[in-house]
N, CA, C and O atoms as a CHARMM CRD file, in Angstrom:
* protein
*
  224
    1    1 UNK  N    228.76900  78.44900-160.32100 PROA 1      0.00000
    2    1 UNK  CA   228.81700  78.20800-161.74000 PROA 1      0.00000
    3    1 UNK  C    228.66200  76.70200-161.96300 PROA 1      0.00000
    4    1 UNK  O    229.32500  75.89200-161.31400 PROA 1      0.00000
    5    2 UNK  N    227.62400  76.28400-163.04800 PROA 2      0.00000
    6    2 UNK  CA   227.77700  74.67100-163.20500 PROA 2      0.00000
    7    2 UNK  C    228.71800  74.43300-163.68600 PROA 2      0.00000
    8    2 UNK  O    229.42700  75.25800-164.26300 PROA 2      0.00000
    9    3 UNK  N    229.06000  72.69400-163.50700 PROA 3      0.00000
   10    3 UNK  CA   230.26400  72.29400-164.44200 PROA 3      0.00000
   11    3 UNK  C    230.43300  72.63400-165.75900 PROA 3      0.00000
   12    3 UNK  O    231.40800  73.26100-166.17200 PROA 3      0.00000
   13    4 UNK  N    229.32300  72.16100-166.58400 PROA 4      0.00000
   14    4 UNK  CA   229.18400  72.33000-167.83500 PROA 4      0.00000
   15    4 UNK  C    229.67200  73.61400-168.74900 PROA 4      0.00000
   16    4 UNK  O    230.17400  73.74000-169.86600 PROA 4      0.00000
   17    5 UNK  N    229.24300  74.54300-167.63700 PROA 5      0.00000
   18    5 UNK  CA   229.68200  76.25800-168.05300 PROA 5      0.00000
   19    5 UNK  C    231.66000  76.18900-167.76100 PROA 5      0.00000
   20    5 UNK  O    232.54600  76.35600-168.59900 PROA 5      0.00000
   21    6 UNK  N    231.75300  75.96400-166.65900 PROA 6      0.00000
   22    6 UNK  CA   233.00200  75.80400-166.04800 PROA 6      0.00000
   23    6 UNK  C    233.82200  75.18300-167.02500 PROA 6      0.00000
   24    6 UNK  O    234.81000  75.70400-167.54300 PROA 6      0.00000
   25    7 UNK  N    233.32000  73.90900-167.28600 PROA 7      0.00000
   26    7 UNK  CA   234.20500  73.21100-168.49300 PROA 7      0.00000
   27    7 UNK  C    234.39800  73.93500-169.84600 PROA 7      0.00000
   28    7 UNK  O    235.44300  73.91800-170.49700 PROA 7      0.00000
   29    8 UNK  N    232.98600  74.72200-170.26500 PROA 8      0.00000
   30    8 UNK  CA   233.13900  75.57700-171.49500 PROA 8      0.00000
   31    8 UNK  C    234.35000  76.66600-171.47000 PROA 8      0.00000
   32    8 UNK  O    235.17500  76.73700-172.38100 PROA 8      0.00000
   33    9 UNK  N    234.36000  77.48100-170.35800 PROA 9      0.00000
   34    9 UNK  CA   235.19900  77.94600-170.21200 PROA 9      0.00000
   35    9 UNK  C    236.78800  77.60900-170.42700 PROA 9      0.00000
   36    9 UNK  O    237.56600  78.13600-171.22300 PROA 9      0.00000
   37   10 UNK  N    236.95100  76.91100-169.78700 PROA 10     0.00000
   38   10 UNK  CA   238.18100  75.73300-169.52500 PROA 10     0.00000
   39   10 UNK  C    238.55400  75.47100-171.22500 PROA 10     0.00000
   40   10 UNK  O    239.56800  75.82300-171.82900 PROA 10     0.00000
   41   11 UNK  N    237.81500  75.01400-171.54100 PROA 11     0.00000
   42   11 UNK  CA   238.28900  74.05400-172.87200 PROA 11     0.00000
   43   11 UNK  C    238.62000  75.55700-173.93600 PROA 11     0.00000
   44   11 UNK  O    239.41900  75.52000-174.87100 PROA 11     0.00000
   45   12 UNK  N    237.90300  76.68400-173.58500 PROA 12     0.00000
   46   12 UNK  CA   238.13800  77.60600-174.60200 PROA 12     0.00000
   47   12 UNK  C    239.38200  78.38900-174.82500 PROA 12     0.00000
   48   12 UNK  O    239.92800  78.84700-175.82900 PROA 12     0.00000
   49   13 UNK  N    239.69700  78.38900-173.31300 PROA 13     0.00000
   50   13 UNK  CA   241.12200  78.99200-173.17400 PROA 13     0.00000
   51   13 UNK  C    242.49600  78.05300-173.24600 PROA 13     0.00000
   52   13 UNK  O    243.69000  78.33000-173.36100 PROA 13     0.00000
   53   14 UNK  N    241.76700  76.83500-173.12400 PROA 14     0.00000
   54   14 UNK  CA   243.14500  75.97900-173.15900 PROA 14     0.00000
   55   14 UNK  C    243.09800  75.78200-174.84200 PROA 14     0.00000
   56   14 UNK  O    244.10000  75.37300-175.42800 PROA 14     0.00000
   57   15 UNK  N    241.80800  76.11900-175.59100 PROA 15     0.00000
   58   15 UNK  CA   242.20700  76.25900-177.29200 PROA 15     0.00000
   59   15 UNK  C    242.63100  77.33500-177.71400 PROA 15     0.00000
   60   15 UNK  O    243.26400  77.32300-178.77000 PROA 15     0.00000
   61   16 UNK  N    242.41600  78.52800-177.04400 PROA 16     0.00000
   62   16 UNK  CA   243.34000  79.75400-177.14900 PROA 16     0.00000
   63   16 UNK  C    244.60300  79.55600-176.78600 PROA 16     0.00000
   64   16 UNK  O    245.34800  79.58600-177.76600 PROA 16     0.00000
   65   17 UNK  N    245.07700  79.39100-175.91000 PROA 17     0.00000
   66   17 UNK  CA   246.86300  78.56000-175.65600 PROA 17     0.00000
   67   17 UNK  C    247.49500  77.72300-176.31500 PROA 17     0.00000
   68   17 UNK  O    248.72300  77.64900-176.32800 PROA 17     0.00000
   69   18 UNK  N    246.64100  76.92100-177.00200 PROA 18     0.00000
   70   18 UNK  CA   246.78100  75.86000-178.15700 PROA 18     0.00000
   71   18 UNK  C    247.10100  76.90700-179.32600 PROA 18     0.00000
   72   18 UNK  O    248.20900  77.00200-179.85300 PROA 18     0.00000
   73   19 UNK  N    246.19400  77.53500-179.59900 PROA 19     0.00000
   74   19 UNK  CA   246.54800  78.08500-181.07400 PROA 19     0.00000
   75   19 UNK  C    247.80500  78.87300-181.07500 PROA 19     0.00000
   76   19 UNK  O    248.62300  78.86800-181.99500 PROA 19     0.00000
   77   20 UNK  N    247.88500  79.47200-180.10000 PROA 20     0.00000
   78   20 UNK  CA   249.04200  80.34600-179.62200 PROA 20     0.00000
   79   20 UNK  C    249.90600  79.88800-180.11400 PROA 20     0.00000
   80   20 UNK  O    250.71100  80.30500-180.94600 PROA 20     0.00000
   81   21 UNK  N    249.71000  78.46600-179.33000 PROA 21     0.00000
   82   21 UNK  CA   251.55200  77.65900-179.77400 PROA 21     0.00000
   83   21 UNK  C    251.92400  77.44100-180.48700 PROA 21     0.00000
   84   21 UNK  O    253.10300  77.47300-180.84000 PROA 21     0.00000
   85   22 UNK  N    250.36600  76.91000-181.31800 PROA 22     0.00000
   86   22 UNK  CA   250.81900  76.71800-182.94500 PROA 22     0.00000
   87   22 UNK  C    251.14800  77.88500-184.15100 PROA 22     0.00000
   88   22 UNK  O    251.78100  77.88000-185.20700 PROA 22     0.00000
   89   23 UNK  N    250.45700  78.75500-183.48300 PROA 23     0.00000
   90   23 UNK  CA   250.68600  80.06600-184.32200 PROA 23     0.00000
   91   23 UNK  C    252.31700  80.55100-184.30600 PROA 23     0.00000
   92   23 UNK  O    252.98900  80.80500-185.30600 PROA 23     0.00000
   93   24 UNK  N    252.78600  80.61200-182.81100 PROA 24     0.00000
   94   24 UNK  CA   254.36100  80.30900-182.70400 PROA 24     0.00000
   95   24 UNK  C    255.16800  79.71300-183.94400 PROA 24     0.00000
   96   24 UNK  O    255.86200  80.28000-184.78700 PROA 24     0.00000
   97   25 UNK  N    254.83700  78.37800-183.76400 PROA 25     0.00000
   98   25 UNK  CA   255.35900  77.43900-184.23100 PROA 25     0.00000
   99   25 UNK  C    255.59200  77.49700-185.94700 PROA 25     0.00000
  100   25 UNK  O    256.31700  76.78400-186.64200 PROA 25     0.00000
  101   26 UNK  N    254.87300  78.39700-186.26100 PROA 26     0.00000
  102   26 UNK  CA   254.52000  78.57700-188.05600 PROA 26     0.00000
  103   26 UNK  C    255.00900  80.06700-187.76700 PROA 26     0.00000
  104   26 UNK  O    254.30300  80.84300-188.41000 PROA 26     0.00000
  105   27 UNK  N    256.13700  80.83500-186.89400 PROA 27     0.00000
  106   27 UNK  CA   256.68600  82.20900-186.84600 PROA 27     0.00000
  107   27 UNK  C    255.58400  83.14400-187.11500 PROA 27     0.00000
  108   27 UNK  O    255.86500  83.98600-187.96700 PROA 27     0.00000
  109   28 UNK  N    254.03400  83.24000-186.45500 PROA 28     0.00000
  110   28 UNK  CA   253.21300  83.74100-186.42700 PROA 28     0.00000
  111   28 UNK  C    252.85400  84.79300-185.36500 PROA 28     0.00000
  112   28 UNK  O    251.75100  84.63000-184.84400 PROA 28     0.00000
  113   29 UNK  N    253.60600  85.87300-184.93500 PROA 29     0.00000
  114   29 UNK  CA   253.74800  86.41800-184.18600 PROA 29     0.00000
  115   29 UNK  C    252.75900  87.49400-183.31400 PROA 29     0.00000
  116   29 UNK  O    252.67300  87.79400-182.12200 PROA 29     0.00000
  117   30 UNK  N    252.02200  87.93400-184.62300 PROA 30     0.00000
  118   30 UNK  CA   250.57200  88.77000-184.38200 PROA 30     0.00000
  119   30 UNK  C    249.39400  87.93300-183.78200 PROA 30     0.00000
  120   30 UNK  O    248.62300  88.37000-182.92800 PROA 30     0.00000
  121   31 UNK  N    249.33700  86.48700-184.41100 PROA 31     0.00000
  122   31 UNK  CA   248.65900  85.60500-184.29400 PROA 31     0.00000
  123   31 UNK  C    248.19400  85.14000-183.11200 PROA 31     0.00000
  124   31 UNK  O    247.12200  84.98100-182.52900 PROA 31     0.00000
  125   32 UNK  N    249.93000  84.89400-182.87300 PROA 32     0.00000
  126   32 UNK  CA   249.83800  84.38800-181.20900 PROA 32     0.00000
  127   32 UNK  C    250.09900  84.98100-179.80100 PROA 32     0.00000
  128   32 UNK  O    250.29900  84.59000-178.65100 PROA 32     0.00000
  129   33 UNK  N    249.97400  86.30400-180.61100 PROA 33     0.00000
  130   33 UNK  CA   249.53700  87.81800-179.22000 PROA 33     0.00000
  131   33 UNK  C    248.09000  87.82600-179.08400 PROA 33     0.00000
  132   33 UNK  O    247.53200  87.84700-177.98800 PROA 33     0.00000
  133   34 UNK  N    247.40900  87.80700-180.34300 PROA 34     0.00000
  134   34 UNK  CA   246.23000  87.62700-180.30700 PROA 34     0.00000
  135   34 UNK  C    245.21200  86.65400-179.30000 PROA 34     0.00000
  136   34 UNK  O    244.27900  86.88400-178.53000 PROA 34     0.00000
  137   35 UNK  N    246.06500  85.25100-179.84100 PROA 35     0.00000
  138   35 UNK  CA   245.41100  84.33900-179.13600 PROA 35     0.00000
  139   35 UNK  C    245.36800  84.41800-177.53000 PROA 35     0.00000
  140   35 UNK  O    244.40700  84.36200-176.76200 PROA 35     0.00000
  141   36 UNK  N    247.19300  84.61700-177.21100 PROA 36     0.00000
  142   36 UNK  CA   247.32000  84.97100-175.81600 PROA 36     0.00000
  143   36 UNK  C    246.16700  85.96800-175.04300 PROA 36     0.00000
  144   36 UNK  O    245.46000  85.79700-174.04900 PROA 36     0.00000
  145   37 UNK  N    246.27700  86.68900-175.65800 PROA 37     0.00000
  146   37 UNK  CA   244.88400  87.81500-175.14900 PROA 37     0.00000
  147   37 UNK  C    243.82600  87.29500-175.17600 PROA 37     0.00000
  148   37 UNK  O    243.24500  87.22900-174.09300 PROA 37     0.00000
  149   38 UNK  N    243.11700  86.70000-176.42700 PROA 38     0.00000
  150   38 UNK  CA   242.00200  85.93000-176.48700 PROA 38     0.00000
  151   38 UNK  C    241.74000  84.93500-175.12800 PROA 38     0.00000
  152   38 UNK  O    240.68700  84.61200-174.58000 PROA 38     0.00000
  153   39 UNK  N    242.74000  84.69100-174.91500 PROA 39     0.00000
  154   39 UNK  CA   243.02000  83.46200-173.53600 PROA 39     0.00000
  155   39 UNK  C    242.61800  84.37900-172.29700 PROA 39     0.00000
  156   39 UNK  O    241.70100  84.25600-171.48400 PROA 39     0.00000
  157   40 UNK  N    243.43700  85.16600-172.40700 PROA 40     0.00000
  158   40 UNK  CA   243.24500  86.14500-171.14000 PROA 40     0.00000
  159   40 UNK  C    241.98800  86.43700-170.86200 PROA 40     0.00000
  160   40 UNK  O    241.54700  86.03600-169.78400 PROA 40     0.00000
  161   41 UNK  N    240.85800  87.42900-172.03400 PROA 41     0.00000
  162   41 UNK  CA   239.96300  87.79200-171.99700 PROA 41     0.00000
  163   41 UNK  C    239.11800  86.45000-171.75900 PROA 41     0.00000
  164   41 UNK  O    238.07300  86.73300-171.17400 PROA 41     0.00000
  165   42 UNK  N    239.24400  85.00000-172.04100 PROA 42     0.00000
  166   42 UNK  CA   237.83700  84.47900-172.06000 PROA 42     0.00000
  167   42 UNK  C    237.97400  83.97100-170.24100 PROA 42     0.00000
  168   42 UNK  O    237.09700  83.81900-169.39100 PROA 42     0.00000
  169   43 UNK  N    239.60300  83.80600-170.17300 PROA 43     0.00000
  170   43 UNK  CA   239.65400  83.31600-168.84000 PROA 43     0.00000
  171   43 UNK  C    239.07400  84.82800-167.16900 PROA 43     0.00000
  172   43 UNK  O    238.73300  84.74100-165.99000 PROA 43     0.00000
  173   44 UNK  N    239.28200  85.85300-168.09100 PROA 44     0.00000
  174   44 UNK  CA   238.58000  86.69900-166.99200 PROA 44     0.00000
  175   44 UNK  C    237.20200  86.77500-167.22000 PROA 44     0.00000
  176   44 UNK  O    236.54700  87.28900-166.31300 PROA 44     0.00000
  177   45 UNK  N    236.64300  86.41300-168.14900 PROA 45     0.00000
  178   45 UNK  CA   235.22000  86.65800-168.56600 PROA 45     0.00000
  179   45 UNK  C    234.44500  85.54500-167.41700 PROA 45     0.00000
  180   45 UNK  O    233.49000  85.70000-166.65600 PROA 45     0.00000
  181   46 UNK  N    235.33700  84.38900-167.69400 PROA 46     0.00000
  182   46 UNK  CA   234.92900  83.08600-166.54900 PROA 46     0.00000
  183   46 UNK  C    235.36500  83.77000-165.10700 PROA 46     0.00000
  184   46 UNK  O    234.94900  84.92900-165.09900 PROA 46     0.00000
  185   47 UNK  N    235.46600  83.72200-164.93000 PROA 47     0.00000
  186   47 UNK  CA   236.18600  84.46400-162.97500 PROA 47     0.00000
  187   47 UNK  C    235.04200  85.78100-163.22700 PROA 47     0.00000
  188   47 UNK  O    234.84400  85.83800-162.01300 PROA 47     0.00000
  189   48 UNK  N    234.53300  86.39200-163.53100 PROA 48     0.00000
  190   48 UNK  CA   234.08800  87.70600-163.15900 PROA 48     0.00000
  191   48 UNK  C    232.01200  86.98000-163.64200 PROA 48     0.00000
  192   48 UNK  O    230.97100  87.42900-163.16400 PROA 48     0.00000
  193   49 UNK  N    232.13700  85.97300-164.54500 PROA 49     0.00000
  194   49 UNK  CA   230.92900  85.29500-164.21600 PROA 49     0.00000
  195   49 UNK  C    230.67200  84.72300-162.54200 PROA 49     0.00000
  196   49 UNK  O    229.75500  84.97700-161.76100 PROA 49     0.00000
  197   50 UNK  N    231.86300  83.87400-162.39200 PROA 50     0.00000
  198   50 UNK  CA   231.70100  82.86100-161.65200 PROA 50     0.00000
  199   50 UNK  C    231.50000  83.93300-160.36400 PROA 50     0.00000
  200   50 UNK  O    230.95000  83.52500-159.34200 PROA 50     0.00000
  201   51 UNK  N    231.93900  85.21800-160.45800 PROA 51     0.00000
  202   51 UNK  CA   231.40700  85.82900-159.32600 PROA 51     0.00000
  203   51 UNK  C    230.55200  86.58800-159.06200 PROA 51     0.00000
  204   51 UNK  O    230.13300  87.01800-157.98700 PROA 51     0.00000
  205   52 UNK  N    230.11600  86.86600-160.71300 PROA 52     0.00000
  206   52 UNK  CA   228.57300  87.38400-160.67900 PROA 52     0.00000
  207   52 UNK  C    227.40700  86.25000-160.08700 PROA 52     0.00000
  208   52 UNK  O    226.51000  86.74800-159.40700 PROA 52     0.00000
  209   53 UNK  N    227.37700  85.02100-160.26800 PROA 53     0.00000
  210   53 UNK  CA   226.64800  83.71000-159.91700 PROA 53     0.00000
  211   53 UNK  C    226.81400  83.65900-158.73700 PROA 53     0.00000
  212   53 UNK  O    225.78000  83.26700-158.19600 PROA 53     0.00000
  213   54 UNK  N    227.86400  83.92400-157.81300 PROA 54     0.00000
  214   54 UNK  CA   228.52300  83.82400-156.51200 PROA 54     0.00000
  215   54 UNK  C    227.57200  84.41200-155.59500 PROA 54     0.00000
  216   54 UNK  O    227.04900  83.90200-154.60400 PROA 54     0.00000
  217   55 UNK  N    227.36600  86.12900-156.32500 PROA 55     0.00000
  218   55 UNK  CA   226.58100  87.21500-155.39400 PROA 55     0.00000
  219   55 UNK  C    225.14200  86.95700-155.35000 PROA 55     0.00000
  220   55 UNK  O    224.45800  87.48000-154.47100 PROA 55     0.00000
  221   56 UNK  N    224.60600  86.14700-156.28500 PROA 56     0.00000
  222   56 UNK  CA   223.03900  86.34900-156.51300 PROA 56     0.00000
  223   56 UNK  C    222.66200  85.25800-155.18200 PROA 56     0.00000
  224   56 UNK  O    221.48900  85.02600-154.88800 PROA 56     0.00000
């Protein structure tokens, strides 16, 4: 995987964890299940690329 992709990744889930907190933080509870998941999903989306790129 290039950096560039790698970093996209990276920065998306650490703004999904971000919102999370803030969604917390304003007693936003749906919000920041959401985001948590959102995090989850983009961070497996990266790992299951990076190993589709791996096999070719």
């Amino acid at each position: 995987m290039s950096k560039p992709l790698a970093l996209l990744f990276a920065s998306l889930s650490l703004a999904c964890l971000i919102a999370a907190g803030a969604s917390l933080s304003y007693f936003r509870t749906g919000w920041a299940l959401f985001f948590l998941l959102a995090s989850f999903a983009v961070t497996g989306a990266g790992m299951a690329l990076k190993r589709r790129l791996q096999r070719k």
